[in-house]
MARGUPA-255048 format. One record per residue (C-alpha): residue number from 1; residue in three letters; chain; x, z, y. Coordinates in steps of 0.05 Angstrom, whole numbers, plus 5000, padded with zeros to 4 digits. Layout:
<rs>
R  num  residuo  cadena    c1    c3    c2
R  NUM      Ala       A     X     Z     Y
...
</rs>
This chain:
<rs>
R  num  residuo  cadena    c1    c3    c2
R    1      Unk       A  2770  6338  5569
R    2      Unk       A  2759  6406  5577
R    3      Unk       A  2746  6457  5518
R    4      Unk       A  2721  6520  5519
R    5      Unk       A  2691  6575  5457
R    6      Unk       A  2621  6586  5443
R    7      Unk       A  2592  6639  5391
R    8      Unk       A  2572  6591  5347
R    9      Unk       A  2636  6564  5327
R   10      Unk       A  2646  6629  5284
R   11      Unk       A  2583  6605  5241
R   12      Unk       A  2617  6551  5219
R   13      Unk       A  2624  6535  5145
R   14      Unk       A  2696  6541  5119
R   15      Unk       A  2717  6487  5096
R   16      Unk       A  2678  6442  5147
R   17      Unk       A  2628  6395  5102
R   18      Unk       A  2646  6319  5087
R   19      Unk       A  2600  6273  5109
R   20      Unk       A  2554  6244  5051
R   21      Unk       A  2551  6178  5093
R   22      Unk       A  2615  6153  5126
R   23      Unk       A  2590  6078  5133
R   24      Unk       A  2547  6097  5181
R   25      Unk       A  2484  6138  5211
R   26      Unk       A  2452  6165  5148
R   27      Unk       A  2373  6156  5187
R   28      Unk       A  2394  6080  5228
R   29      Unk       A  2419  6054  5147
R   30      Unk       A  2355  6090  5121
R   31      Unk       A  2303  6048  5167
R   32      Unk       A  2352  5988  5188
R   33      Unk       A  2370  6013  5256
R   34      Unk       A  2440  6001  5299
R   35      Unk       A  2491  6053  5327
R   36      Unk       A  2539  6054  5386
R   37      Unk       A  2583  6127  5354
R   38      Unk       A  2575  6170  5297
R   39      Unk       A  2572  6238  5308
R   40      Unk       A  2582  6297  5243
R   41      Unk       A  2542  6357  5236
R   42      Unk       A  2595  6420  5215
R   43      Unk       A  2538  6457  5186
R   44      Unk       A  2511  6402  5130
R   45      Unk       A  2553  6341  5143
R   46      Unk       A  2491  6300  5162
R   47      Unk       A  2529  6233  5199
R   48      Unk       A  2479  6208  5260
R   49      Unk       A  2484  6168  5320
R   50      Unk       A  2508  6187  5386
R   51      Unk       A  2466  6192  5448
R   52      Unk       A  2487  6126  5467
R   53      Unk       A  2445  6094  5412
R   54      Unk       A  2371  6080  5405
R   55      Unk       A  2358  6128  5352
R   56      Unk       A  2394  6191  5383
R   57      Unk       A  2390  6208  5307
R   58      Unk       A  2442  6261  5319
R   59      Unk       A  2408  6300  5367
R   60      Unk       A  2346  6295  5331
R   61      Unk       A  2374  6325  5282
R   62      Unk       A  2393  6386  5321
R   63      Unk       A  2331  6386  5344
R   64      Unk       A  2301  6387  5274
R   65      Unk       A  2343  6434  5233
R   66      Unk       A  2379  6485  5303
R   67      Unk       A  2448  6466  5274
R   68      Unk       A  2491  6476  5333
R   69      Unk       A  2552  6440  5325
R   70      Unk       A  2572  6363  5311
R   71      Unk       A  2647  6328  5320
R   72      Unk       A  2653  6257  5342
R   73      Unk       A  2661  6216  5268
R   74      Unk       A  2696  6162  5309
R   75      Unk       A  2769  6146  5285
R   76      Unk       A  2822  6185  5333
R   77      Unk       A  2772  6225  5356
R   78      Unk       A  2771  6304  5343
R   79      Unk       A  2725  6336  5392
R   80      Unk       A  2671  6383  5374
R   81      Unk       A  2599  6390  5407
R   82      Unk       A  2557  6445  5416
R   83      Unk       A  2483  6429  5421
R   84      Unk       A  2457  6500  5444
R   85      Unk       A  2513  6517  5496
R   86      Unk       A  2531  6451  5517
R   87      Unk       A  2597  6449  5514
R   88      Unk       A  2648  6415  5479
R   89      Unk       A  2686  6469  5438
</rs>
């Protein structure tokens, strides 16, 4: 997998926020939905699906609040999304 920077990295919180929901998509538990992945979002640590799932809460999210940047919240995974520059980072 190939990484490469984008500008938004650098708006990052430090630390990077915990997710408020690790058992699962915050929206899919809210209204009873599935999930295939879990995806974080490094600006407020909202947990939503992936893509892959019906929902696509994650990148409704994105689409609702402009925060850039999620990580995958699967276990062994560590790579980082950017929504706005499509890339991973």
């Amino acid at each position: 997998m190939t990484t490469t920077t984008c500008d938004h990295v650098s708006t990052l919180p430090e630390p990077a926020p915990e997710a408020r929901t690790p058992e699962g998509c915050e929206d899919c538990l809210r209204v009873g939905g599935r999930w295939v992945h879990l995806r974080l979002c490094l600006t407020c640590g909202h947990v939503g699906c992936c893509d892959s799932s019906p929902a696509k809460h994650a990148t409704a999210h994105h689409h609702e609040t402009s925060h850039p940047i999620v990580r995958s919240f699967e276990p062994g995974e560590d790579w980082r999304w950017c929504y706005t520059d499509e890339v991973i980072v």
